[in-house]
C-alpha positions as semicolon CSV with decimal commas, in nm:
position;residue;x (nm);y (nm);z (nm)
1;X;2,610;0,471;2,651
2;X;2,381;0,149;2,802
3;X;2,106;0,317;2,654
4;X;2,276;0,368;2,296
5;X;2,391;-0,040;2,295
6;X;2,032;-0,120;2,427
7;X;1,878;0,051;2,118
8;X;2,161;-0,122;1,856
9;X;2,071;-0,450;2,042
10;X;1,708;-0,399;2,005
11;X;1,786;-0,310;1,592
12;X;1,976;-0,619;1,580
13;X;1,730;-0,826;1,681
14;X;1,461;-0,643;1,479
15;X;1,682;-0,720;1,176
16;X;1,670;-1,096;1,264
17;X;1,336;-1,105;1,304
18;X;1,245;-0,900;0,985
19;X;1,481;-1,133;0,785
20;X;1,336;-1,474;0,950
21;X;1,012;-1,313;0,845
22;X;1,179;-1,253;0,446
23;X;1,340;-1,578;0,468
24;X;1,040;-1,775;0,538
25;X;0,841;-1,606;0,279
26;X;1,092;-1,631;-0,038
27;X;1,177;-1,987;0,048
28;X;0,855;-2,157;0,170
29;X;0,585;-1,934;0,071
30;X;0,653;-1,753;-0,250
31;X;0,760;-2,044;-0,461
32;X;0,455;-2,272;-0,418
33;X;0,248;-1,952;-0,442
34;X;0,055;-1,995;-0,070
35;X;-0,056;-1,663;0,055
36;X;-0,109;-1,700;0,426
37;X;-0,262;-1,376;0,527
38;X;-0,142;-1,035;0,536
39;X;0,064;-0,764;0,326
40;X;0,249;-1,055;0,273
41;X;-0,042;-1,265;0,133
42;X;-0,146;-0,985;-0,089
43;X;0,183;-0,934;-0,258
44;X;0,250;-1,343;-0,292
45;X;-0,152;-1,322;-0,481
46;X;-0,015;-1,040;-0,726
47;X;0,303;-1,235;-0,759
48;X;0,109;-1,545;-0,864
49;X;-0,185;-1,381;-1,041
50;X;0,026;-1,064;-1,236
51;X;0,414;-1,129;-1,142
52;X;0,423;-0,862;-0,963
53;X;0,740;-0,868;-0,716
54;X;0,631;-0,938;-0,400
55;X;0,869;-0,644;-0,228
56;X;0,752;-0,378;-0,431
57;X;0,373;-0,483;-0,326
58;X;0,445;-0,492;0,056
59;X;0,598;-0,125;-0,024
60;X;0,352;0,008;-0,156
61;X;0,086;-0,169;0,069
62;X;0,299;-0,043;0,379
63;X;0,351;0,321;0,276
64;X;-0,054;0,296;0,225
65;X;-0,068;0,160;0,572
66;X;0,181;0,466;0,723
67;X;-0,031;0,708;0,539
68;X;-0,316;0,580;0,718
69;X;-0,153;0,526;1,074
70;X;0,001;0,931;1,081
71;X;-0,394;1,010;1,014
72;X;-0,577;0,821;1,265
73;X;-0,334;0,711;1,465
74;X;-0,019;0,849;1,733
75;X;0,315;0,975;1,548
76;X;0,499;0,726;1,799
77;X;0,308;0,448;1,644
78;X;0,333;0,536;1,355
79;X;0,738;0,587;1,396
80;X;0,749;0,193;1,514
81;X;0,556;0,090;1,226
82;X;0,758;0,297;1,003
83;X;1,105;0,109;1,054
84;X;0,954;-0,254;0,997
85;X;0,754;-0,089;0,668
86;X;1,049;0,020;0,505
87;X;1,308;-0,275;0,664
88;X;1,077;-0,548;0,514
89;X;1,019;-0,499;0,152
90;X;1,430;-0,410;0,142
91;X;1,517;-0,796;0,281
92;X;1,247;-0,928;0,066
93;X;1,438;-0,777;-0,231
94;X;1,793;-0,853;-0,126
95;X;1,692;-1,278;-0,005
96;X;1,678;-1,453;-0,295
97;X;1,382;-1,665;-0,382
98;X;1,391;-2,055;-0,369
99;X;1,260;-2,376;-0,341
100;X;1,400;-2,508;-0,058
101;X;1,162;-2,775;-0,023
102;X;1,027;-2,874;-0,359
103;X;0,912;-3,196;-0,345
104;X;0,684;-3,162;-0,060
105;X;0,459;-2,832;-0,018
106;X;0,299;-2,988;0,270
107;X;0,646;-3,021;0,474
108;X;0,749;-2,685;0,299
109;X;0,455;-2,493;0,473
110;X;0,467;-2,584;0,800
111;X;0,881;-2,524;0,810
112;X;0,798;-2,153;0,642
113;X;0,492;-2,088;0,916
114;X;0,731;-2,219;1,200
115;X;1,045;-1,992;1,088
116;X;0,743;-1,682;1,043
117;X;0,585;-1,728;1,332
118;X;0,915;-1,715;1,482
119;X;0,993;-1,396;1,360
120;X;0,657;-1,227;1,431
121;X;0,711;-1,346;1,802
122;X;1,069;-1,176;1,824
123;X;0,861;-0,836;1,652
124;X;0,613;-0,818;1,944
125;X;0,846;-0,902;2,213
126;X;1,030;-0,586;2,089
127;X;0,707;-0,410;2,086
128;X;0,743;-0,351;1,704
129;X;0,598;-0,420;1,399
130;X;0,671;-0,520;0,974
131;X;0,355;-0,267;0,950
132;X;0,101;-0,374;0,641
133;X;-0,208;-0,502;0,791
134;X;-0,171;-0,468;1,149
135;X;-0,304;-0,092;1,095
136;X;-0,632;-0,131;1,059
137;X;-0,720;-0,299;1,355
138;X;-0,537;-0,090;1,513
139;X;-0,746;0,217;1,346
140;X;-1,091;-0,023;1,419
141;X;-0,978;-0,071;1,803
142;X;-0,940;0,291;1,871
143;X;-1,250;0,401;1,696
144;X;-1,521;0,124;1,760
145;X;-1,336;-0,099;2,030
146;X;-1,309;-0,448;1,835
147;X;-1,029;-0,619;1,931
148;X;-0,745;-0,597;1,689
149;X;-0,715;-0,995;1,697
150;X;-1,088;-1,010;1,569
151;X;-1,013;-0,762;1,282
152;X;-0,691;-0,885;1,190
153;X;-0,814;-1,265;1,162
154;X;-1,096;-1,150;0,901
155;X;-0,789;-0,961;0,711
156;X;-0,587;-1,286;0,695
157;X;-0,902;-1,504;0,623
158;X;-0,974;-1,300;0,322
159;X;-0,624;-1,273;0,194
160;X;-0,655;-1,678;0,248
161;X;-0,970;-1,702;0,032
162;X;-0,782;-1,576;-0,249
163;X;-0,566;-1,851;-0,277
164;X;-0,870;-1,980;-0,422
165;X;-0,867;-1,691;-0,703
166;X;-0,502;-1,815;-0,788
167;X;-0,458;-2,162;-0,734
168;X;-0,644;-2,394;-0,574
169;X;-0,871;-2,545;-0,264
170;X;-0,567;-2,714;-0,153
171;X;-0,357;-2,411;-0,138
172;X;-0,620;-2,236;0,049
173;X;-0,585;-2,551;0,298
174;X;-0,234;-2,478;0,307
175;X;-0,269;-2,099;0,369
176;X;-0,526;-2,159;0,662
177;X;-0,298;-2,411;0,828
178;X;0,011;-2,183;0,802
179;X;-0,197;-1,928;0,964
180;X;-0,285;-2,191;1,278
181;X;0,103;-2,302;1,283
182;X;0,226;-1,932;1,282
183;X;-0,030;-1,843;1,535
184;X;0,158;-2,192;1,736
185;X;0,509;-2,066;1,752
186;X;0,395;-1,690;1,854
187;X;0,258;-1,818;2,147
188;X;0,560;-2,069;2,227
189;X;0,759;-1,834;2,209
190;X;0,599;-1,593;2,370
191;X;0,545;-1,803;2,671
192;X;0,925;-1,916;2,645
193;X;1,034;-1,585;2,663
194;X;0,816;-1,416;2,917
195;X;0,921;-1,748;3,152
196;X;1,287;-1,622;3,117
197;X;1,266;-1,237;3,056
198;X;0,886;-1,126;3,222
199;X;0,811;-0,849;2,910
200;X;0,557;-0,517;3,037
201;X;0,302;-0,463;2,835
């Protein structure tokens, strides 16, 4: 039974995280077109480039990442990233998208990377994941040893770069920033919640 309400608890939380992580995005991100890294990034770029919706481009980019994670990597890996893959794209479809902020993109930024960052923090204190990009250095650290952090932060300063395709230097300002501020509250949080509640690796 403890264990059963432990593992609704932990889906809870997962939820709120997931939809911090959907709200952030459809209200700070998507509508000033600032693609900070990430599936995420990539699907705001075809958004702003060929209207594509951003959910179904996180899908598909997740269900590419799954396909790759069963090959190389564990199945129980591959089962964590799966819930977060699927979970992510659905809240991205069912939060509407808008400007909460319009006036100010600057302000608007830094409230969506705070409220993300946020939500990635609550994902790896859970010891799970919204899947996309996080596979492949996950795939590179097994095979040649880089650490995922390495791989992942030339992901996310390519996705950056293509605010430059789409918009504009400042945006790719923006997007670099956002990646800093995000990085900011993981850590906060992280250290807030490991003073409280010591997590094992």
């Amino acid at each position: 039974m403890k264990n059963k309400k432990r593992l609704s608890a932990k889906l809870l939380i997962m939820l709120v995280a997931l939809e911090l992580i959907a709200f952030s995005l459809n209200m700070f991100f998507e509508p000033h077109s600032i693609a900070a890294g990430g599936a995420t990034g990539i699907a705001i770029l075809l958004q702003a480039g060929w209207k594509i919706p951003t959910f179904i481009s996180v899908l598909v980019i997740n269900i590419v990442m799954l396909v790759l994670a069963y090959i190389h990597l564990d199945r129980q890996t591959t089962l964590k990233l799966a819930l977060g893959s699927f979970m992510l794209p659905i809240l991205l479809y069912i939060t509407p998208v808008y400007n909460l902020i319009p006036n100010n993109k600057l302000i608007s930024i830094i409230v969506g990377s705070v409220i993300f960052g946020i939500g990635l923090a609550i994902l790896y204190t859970l010891n799970m994941s919204s899947g996309g990009t996080t596979v492949p250095p996950m795939i590179i650290h097994q095979n040649f040893g880089i650490d995922k952090y390495i791989s992942l932060f030339i992901i996310d300063a390519i996705v950056c770069l293509g605010n430059f395709v789409v918009a504009d230097a400042i945006s790719f300002l923006l997007a670099v920033m956002s990646v800093g501020i995000s990085s900011l509250a993981i850590k906060g949080f992280g250290f807030v919640h490991t003073k409280r509640h010591p997590v094992t690796q």
